[in-house]
Phi, psi and omega in degrees: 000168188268013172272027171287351182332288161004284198294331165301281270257314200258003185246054195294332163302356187223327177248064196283141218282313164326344183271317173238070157108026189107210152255113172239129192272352180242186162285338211258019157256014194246113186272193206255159174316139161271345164259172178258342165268004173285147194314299183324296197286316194294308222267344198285324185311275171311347165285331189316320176297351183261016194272000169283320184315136206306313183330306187286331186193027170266214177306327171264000221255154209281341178268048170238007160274312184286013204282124173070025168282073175303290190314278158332328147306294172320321209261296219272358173242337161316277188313311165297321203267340185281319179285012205014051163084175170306324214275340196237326173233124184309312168315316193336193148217137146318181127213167175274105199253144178213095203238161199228153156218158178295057175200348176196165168263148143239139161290173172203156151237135157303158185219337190202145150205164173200149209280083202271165184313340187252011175111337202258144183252138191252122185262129173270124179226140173289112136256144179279338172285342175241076197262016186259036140175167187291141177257190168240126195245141192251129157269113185292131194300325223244342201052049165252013177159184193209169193208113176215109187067218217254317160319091241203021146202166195198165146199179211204168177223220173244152199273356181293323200286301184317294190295325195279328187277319170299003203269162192036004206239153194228141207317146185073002169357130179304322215316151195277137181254101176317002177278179172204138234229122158244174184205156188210157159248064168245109200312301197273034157284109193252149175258162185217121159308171164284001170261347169092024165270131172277165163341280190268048155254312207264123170298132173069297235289137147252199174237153185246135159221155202295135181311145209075318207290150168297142147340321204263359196230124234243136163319336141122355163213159124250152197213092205272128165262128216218156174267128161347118176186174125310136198207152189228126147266131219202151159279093189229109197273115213287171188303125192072348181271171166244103176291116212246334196271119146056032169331339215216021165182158163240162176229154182210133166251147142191166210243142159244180164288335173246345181242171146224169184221173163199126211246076195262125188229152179272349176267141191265346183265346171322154184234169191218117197251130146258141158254064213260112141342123175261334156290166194266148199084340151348138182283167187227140168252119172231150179219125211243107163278130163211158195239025183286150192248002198281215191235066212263129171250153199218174200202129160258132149252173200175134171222129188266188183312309259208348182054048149287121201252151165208153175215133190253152164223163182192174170277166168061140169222088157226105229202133171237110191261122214223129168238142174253164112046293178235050188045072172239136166287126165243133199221144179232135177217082159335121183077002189245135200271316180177154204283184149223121183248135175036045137101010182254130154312126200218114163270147188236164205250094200058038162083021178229129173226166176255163173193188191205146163343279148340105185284164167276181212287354236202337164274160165278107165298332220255148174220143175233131186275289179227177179195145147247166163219158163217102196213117148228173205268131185278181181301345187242041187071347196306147182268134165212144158159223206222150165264025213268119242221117163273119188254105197239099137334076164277091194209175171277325211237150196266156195254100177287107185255157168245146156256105207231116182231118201238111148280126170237165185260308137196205197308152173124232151310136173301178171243351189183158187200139173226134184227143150230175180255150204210188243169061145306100203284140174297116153105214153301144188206191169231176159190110162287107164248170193211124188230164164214153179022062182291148155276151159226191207224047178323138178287331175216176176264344183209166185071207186244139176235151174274104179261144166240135169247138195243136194253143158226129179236119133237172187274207209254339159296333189080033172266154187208150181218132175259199203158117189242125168228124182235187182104000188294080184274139197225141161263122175258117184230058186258133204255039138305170164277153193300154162088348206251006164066212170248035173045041143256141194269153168325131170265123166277030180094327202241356189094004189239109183236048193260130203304131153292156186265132209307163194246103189307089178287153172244352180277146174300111166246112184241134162253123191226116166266109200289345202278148144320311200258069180242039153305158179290176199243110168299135182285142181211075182299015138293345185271145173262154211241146187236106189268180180253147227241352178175167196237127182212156222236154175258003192209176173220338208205111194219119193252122176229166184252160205277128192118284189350136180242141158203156216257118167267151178233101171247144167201188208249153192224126008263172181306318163275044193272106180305327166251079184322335194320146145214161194237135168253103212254093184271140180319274165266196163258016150271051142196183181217173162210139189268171180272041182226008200094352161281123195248154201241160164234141179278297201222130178295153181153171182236147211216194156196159158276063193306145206220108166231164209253143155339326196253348169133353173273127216232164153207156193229142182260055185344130174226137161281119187241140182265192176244172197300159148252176194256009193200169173228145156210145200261177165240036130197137168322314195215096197236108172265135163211164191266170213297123159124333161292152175229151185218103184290136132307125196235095194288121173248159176234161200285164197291162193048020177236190175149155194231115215261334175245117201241137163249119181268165173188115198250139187308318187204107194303281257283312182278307182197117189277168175234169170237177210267020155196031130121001185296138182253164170213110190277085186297322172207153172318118183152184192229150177204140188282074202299103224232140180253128167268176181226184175257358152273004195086014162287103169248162148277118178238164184245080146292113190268142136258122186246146176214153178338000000 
């Protein structure tokens, strides 16, 4: 919060005035840092962050008393300017200003105000984002809002409160936050209490919308904070509109201090009953309705505190999912014989089974999330950098691990093996290795070589989890003859140099290099390597019919990124993917694709797969318009089914053309017939008439 004042205001010694802008005699004569580096600006910056503490601004939090007391600002900041500040009366109050738009907060400190001709009173206030003079923020002649930026409501508290909720407390505070924080990806999707109140309805509770987006535009999710209670998320789509967002599945998000979830169903009308427990540590309920009869299926993901993940798949979505207290799963699914928990069959008993964060004795605890590497050769070839491994444990207790990180060169023998003994804490972690001047056993001696490094960590059970990162380009410049290598066998590191046994990925894994240029490379051990910094996608989100094929078009950020590779990764077998990206869809059910980059960098592509449809109807049948007009197309398809790709086609372009998504455009007076396909051969037709 910007209630570092205190600390300006009680250090005149450490923040001395002369720093900022002369000799002054009150506060509100003390102009604002002239740098972005001044102490004043440093510490105000970093309080922004506590402006999350649940006391101060969480549903209950203390600045939700004064909100849109404009008059009472005005009067507590009258009054402070009139006292000329701590330095001239010990007594003052300071305050804390906090102004909002719907989509973000800023602190401010006041400093000043005065009564302009028209009524309106104009406040000199410190941003920390400006720190090279004081701005102005308008209080409105009426107190009915204020006006700064972007900003259009504000509240605010006396700096006593602020330092009494902050005393001892330190940036990131442990203390438990009482919201509950849902999301849905539906433009008309809404929460409800059990009394049937929306959000600004409900005390503490708002709506979060993403920083930029215009009021009227809707962003592709909402997303609400709530005080811990019972809540039904539901679509509910007002009379004569249309939900248009993600026809053919839902999503449901939601978050506690200890759990998140992520909630998918292929009926898009399902609804999601939550129950967050208001003590800390509590259970979260979630129960996914549907009154749909087709043949629909749904996936609970889920996580605790500690960033242990399970992800339930199951037929159907209707489903009650309970995590407790002490990372116990409890899962009820009616009519259903069995589940799938983390890619294992579970059978259940009258539709109910139990499970936990914690795998049992018969499960793999162990995951490797992502890898990095950084590695290169000295003059005599030899390997040295790091290895560093995003790790997730589902276990109580930590894990004596063998950590095996084996380079190839290509398919066989390793070219180099490093094994250190590690330590693995429950839940997400890292493991870091760090080698220096492995021997290796190189196919040639000079120029660049492409190294894939494959990580295997297992525990002292014989369970293991694996990682392949490949793209590792080494300059090799050791002036031996080719091919004859350092005469050694591969060093692991450890004194052992008996070959390990390759290490078994089970995931569908395909590899694709998006670069143009993956011709081999004249060596330049001069070139700086550009690694990539993000993976980015043309869809995030894709619903296809079963059979249906579509291409994802990915590429690597930034564009000059030295290694382009990326490997496509399908969730399950209701789809496949090739290695250039082309998904096949199999089976209904909902899946997803991972797009990773070499170095560990990934994006993921939600896919829904419906069954084919048997029939198409457009919305409308007969359409006149006049020359010069335009007309969207619109497909509907029978429940549960769809078609991701439509071929438009006009009898007679000349009278009225279409476009590759469905846009009519009407060129001269006639009638011409527009006919829409499917990608199984289901076709629709529109006669259109244009007229003058």
């Amino acid at each position: 919060m910007a209630g570092t004042t205190l600390e300006f205001y009680e250090k005149p010694e450490q923040y001395p005035v002369s720093q900022y802008g002369g000799a002054a005699g009150n506060l509100y004569q003390i102009a604002a840092p002239r740098s972005k580096d001044a102490p004043l600006t440093k510490l105000i910056e970093a309080y922004q962050i506590s402006q999350y503490k649940t006391s101060l601004a969480g549903c209950s939090g203390l600045f939700s008393k004064n909100l849109k007391d404009y008059e009472g600002l005005v009067h507590k900041v009258e009054a402070f300017e009139r006292s000329g500040g701590l330095r001239a009366d010990s007594k003052a109050e300071p305050l804390v200003l906090v102004v909002y738009s719907n989509f973000r907060g800023h602190a401010l400190i006041p400093v000043s105000v005065e009564q302009t001709e028209n009524g309106d009173f104009q406040m000199k206030v410190y941003d920390c984002n400006k720190p090279s003079a004081l701005q102005t923020l308008t209080v409105k002649k009426d107190f009915n809002g204020i006006s700064y930026e972007d900003y259009f409501y504000a509240s605010y508290l006396e700096y006593s409160e602020v330092a009494a909720a902050m005393s001892g407390v330190e940036l990131h505070s442990m203390e438990g936050d009482p919201s509950l924080y849902l999301s849905i990806d539906k433009e008309f999707g809404m929460v409800r209490n059990q009394e049937g109140k929306t959000p600004d309805e409900i005390e503490g509770a708002y709506e979060q919308k993403p920083f930029g987006a215009a009021e009227d535009v809707f962003s592709g999710i909402r997303s609400f904070v709530l005080p811990k209670g019972d809540y039904q998320l539901t679509v509910d789509v007002p009379e004569g509109e249309a939900e248009t967002t993600n026809p053919d599945s839902v999503t449901f998000y939601l978050g506690t201090e200890d759990y998140f979830a992520e909630i998918t169903s292929t009926d898009e009308n399902a609804d999601l009953q939550v129950k967050a427990e208001e003590t800390q540590g509590g259970s979260l309920t979630m129960e996914l309705q549907s009154d749909s009869k087709e043949g629909e299926t749904s996936s609970f993901t889920m996580m605790n505190s500690l960033g242990m993940e399970r992800t339930l798949e199951m037929n159907g979505s209707n489903a009650v999912v309970s995590l407790g207290e002490n990372n116990e799963i409890s899962i009820e699914a009616p009519g259903q014989e069995t589940i799938s928990l983390d890619g294992q069959q579970i059978v259940l008993q009258g539709g109910k089974a139990e499970s936990s964060f914690f795998t049992d004795p018969k499960e793999n605890p162990l995951k490797v999330l992502s890898l990095e590497t950084n590695v290169s050769c000295d003059k005599k070839n030899n390997l040295s950098g790091t290895a560093i491994a995003e790790v997730v444990l589902n276990a109580e207790t930590e894990r004596n691990v063998t950590v095996t990180a084996e380079f190839y060169e290509k398919e066989g023998a390793p070219t180099a093996v490093y094994t250190e003994k590690k330590t693995v804490n429950p839940g997400r972690s890292q493991i870091s290795l760090s080698f220096e001047n492995l021997k290796t056993d190189f196919q040639k001696t000079q120029g660049n070589v492409a190294l894939s490094c494959k990580l295997t960590i297992t525990d002292e059970s014989g369970n293991a989890a694996f990682y392949t990162s490949d793209g590792i380009q080494v300059t090799l410049t050791n002036q031996g003859k080719p091919g004859s290598g350092n005469n050694t066998k591969p060093d692991t590191g450890n004194g052992n140099n008996t070959k390990p046994k390759p290490p078994v990925n089970n995931n569908d894994e395909t590899d694709a290099d998006d670069s143009e240029d993956s011709k081999p490379s004249v060596p330049n051990s001069n070139k700086k390597k550009r690694a990539v910094t993000s993976v980015k996608t043309s869809v995030k989100k894709l619903t296809l019919g079963v059979g249906e094929t579509y291409t994802l078009k990915a590429s690597v950020q930034p564009a000059n990124a030295s290694d382009k590779k990326l490997k496509y990764i399908a969730s399950n077998k209701r789809i496949t993917v090739t290695a250039k990206g082309k998904i096949t869809a199999k089976k209904v059910g909902v899946s997803k694709v991972t797009i990773k980059s070499s170095n560990g960098k990934k994006a993921v592509v939600q896919i829904s797969v419906k069954k084919k449809p048997a029939k198409i109807q457009l919305n409308a049948k007969r359409k006149t318009i006049k020359v010069g007009w335009k007309f969207q197309i619109r497909a509907k398809f029978p429940k549960g089914t769809i078609s991701n790709k439509l071929t438009y086609s006009s009898s007679r372009k000349s009278v009225a053309s279409v476009s590759s998504t469905g846009k009519i455009t009407a060129r001269k007076k006639g009638t011409a017939v527009i006919t829409v396909k499917t990608y199984n051969g289901k076709k629709a037709r529109m006669k259109v008439t244009v007229v003058k």
